[in-house]
C-alpha positions as CSV (number, residue, x, y, z in Angstrom):
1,X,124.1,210.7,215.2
2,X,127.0,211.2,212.5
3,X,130.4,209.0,212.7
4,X,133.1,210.5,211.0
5,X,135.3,208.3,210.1
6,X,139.2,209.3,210.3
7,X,138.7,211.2,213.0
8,X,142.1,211.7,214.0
9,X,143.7,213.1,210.5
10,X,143.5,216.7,208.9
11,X,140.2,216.4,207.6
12,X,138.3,214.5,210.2
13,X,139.4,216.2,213.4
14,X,138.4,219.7,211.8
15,X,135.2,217.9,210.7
16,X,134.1,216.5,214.0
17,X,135.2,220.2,216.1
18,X,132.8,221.6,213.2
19,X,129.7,219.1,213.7
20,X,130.0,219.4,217.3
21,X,130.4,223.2,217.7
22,X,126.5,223.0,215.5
23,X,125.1,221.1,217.8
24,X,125.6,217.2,216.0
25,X,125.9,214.3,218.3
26,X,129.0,212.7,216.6
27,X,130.9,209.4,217.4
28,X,134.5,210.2,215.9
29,X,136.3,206.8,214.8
30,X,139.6,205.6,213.9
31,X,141.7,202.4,213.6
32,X,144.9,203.8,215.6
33,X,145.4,203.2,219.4
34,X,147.3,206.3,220.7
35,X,144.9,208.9,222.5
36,X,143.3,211.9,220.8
37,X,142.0,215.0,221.7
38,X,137.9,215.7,220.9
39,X,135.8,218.2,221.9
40,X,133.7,217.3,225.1
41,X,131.4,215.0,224.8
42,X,132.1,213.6,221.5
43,X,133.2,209.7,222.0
44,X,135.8,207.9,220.0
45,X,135.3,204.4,218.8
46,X,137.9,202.2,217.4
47,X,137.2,200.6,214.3
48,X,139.0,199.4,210.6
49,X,137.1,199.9,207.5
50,X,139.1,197.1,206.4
51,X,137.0,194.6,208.8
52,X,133.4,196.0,207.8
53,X,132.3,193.8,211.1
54,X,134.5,195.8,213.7
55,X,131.7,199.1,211.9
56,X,128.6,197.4,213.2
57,X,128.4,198.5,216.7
58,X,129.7,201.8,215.8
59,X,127.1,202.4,213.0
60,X,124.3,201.0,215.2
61,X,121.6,203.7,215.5
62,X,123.7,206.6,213.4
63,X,121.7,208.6,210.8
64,X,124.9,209.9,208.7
65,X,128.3,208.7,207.8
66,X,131.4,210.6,206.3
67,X,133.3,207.7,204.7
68,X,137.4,208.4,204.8
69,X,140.0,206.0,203.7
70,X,143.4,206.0,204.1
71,X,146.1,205.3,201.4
72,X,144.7,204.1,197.8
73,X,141.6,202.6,199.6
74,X,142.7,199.1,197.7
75,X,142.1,197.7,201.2
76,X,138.7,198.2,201.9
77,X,135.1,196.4,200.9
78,X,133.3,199.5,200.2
79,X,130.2,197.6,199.6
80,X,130.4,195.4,202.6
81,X,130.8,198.7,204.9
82,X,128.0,200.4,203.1
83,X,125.8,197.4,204.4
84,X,126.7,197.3,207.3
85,X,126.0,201.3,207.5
86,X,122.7,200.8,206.1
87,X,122.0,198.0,208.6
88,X,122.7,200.6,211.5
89,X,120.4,202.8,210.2
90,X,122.8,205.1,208.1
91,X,120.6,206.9,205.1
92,X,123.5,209.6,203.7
93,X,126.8,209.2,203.7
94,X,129.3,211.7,202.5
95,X,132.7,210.1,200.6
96,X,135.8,212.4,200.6
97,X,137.1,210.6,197.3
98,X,139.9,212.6,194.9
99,X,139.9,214.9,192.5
100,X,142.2,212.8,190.1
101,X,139.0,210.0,190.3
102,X,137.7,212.1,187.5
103,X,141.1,214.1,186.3
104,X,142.9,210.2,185.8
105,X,140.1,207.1,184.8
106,X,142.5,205.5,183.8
107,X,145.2,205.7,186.8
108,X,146.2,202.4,188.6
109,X,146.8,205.0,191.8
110,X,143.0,206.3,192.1
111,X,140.8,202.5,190.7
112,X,140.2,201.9,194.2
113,X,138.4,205.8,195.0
114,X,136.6,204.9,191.5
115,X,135.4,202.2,193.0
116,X,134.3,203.5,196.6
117,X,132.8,205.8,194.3
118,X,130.5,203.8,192.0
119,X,129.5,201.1,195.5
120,X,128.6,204.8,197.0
121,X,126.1,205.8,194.1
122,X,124.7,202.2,194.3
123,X,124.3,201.8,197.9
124,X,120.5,203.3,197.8
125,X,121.4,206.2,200.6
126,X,121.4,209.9,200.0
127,X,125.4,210.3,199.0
128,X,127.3,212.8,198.2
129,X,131.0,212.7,196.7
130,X,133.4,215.6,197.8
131,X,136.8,215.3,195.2
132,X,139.4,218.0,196.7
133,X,142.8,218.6,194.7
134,X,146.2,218.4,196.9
135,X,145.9,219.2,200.4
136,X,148.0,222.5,201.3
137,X,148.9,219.5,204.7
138,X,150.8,217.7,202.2
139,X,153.6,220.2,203.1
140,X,154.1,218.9,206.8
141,X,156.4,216.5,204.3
142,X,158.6,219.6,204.6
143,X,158.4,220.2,208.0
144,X,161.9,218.6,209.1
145,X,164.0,220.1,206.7
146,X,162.8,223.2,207.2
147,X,162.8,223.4,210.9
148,X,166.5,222.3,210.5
149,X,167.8,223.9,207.7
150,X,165.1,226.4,206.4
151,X,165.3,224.3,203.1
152,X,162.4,223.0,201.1
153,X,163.4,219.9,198.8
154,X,160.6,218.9,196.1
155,X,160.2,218.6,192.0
156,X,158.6,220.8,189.5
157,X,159.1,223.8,191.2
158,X,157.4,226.3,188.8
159,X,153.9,224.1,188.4
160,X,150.7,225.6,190.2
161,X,148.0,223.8,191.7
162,X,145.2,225.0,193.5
163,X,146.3,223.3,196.7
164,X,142.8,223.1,198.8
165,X,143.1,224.0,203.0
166,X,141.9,220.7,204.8
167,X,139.9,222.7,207.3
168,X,137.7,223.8,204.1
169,X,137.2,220.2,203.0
170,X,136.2,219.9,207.0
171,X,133.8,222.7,206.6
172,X,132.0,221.8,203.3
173,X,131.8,218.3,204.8
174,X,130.3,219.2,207.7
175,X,127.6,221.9,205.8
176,X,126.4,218.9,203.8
177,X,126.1,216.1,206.9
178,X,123.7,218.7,208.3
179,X,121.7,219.7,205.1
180,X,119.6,218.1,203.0
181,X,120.0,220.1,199.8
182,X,123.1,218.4,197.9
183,X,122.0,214.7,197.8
184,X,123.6,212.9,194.4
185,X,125.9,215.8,194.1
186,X,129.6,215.5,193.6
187,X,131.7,218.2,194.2
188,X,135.9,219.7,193.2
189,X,137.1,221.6,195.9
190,X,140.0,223.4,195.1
191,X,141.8,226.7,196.7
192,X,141.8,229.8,195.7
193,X,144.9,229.9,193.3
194,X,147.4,228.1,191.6
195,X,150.4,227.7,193.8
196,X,153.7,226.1,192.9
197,X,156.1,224.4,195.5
198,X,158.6,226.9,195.3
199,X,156.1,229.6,196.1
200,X,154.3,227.2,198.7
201,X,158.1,227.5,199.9
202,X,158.2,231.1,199.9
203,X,155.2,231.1,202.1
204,X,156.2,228.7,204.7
205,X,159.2,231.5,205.1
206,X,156.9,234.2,205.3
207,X,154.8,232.4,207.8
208,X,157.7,231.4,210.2
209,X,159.4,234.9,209.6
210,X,162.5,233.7,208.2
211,X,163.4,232.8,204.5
212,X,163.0,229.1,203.1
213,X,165.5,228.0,200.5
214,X,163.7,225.8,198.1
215,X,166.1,222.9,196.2
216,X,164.6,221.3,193.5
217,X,164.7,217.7,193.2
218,X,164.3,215.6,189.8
219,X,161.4,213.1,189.7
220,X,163.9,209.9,190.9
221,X,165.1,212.0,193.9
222,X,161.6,212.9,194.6
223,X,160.1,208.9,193.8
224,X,162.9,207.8,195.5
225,X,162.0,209.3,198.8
226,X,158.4,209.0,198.6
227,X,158.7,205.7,197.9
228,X,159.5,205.2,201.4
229,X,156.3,205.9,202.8
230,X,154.2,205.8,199.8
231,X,152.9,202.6,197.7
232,X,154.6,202.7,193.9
233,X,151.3,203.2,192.4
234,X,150.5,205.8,194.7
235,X,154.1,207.4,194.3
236,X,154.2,207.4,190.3
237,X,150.2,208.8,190.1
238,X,151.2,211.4,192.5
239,X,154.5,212.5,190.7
240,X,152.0,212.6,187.7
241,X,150.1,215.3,188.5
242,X,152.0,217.5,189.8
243,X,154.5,217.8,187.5
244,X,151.9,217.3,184.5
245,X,148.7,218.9,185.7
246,X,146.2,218.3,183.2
247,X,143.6,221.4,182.8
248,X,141.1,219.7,184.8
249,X,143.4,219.6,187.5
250,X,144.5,223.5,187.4
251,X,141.4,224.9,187.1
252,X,139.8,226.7,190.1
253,X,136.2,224.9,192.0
254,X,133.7,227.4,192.6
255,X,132.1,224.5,195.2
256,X,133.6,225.5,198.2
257,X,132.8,229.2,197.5
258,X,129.1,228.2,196.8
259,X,128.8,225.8,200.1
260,X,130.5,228.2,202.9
261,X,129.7,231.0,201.3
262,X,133.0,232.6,201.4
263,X,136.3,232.5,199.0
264,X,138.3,228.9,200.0
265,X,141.0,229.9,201.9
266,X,145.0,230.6,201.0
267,X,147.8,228.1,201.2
268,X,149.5,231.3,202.8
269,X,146.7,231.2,205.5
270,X,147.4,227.6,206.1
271,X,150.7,228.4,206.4
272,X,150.4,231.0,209.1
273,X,148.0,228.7,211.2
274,X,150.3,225.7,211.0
275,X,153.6,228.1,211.2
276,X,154.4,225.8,214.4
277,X,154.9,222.6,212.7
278,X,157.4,224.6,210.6
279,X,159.3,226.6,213.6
């Protein structure tokens, strides 16, 4: 069995569609309380990763675990759930950490994903640490404004990232749960192309079939706002990067390329598929 944890989010409801189109007997898990959909079959547990405890009889008897935290991660014993895995029975587990783990050391916003990093690598299991770049989801932010006025709001407008498609982290998480070949490795997954937000913009437009103003903001607008729904640590790491990338952070992953087998997929794409949201 394989419990994906964060069942419900971007990542982890691709993930677990994924594993149990291949076959997997998965147990999808999640701390909130309003319904979800899965794919027949699969059952969803109720848990917290910040009680370890509330894990043990969903872990009981699983063979694989992909480890997802929500916000910073500042609120969870990563050794105390890796025990508690390892007591069920759990011999790989797959963390979906950051990219700015590696890009930032020294960042107060990403200790805590150093940290779930370094318990990982010590907890004696087969691990593997996947470090995506921005998700190309972080535009449902958007998705208000430009449902009612066909206006994008956001800072740095002209700086690229390689925004990375959450169904590809889904898919490269879900090739490695059901190999055995990429134990110890840690891997960047990245789109296929810089992007900036007022391209991203641009997109969104082309994908709803009408044009998107973008409007930029200056970094207090932008901290401002996001710190309404974002810690300040969080908030001021984010603004960080993308409005001073360093290198590390705009160059292009080969990983998801050399896992699937095929290039990572378009913010443009993403935009098409999630033109709804936007509509």
């Amino acid at each position: 069995m394989i419990v994906v944890t964060g069942a419900t989010g971007n990542v982890g409801r691709v993930l677990v569609e994924a594993l149990s189109s291949a076959g997997e007997q998965v147990t999808a898990v999640s701390r909130g309380t309003r319904p979800i959909t899965l794919p027949g079959g699969v059952p969803h547990r109720r848990a917290d990763l910040s009680d370890a405890e509330s894990l043990r009889p969903v872990l009981d008897g699983a063979r694989a675990l992909f480890l997802m935290v929500s916000g910073a991660g500042d609120h969870v014993n990563a050794g105390a759930v890796l025990d508690v895995a390892k007591a069920g029975g759990v011999d790989r587990v797959v963390l979906l950490s950051s990219q700015a783990a590696a890009t930032r050391p020294d960042s107060v916003s990403h200790a805590p994903l150093r940290v779930l990093e370094e318990a990982v690598r010590r907890s004696g299991t087969d691990w593997t640490i996947l470090r995506p770049g921005g998700f190309a989801s972080n535009a449902y932010a958007w998705a208000d404004s430009v449902r009612t006025r066909r206006t994008v709001f956001a800072p740095y407008g002209e700086i690229g990232l390689p925004i990375v498609d959450p169904g590809d982290i889904a898919e490269v998480a879900a090739a490695i749960l059901r190999e055995r070949n990429h134990s110890g490795g840690t891997y960047e997954l990245t789109g296929p192309a810089l992007t900036s937000p007022r391209q991203r913009a641009a997109m969104i437009g082309e994908a709803v079939g009408e044009p998107v103003r973008f409007v930029e903001q200056t970094r207090e607008e932008a901290r401002a706002q996001m710190l309404q729904f974002m810690p300040e640590p969080v908030v001021d790491g984010t603004l960080d990067i993308v409005g001073r990338p360093t290198a590390a952070e705009q160059r292009i992953s080969p990983h998801v390329e050399q896992i699937l087998g095929r290039p990572p997929r378009s913010f443009l794409d993403w935009a098409r598929r999630h033109a709804p949201a936007f509509s």
